[in-house]
N, C-alpha and C positions, 0 to 999 in steps of 0.2 A: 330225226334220230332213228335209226334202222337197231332194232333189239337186237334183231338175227345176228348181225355182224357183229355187236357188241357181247354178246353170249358167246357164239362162236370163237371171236376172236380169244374172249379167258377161258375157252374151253370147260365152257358150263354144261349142263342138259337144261332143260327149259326149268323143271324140278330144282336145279342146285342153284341155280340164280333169283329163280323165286323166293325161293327161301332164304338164299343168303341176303338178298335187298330189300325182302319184305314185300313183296308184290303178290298180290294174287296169281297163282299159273294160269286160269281161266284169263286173267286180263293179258298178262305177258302171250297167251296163245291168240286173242284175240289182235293186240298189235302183231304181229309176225304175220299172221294170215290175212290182214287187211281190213278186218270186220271193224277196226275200231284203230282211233291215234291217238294217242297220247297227248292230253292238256297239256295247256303252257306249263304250270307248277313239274308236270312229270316229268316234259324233255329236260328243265330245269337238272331236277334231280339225277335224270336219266345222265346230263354230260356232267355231273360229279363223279359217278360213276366210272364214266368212261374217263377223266381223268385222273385218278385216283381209286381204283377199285379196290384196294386192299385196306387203305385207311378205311372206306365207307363201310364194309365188313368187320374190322375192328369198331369200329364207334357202334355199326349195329348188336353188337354183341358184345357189351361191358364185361359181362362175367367171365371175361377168358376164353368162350368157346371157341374152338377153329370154327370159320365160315364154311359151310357148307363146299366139297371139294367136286 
C-alpha cells in the first residue's frame, strides 16, 4: 500500500489525513519515506480507506464533524 498515492490521490496534506484517519503523522511520515511499512492490520485498514474514504471519515467522527479537508 503506497500512503503517498493514496494521500495524494484525496488530495490531503500528510497533516489532514493524519488526522482525519487517526494515524499518527510521525508514523504516516515514516511509511512515505521508507523508514518504516505498514503491519498487516494497517494495510488492512489502509485499503478500507482507499476504498471508501469518506464513509471511514464519517464513522471516525460520530459527532458530526467534517473530516479534516
Amino acid at each position: 500500500m503506497n500512503t503517498y498515492k493514496l494521500r495524494s490521490r484525496l488530495g490531503l496534506t500528510q497533516e489532514a489525513f493524519a488526522q482525519t484517519y487517526r494515524i499518527p503523522v510521525g508514523t504516516l511520515r515514516d511509511w512515505e519515506q521508507g523508514r518504516k511499512m505498514p503491519d498487516a492490520p494497517t494495510r488492512a485498514y489502509l485499503m478500507v480507506i482507499e476504498k471508501n474514504p469518506e464513509m471511514v471519515a464519517v464513522w471516525l467522527n460520530p459527532g458530526g464533524l467534517e473530516p479534516a479537508a
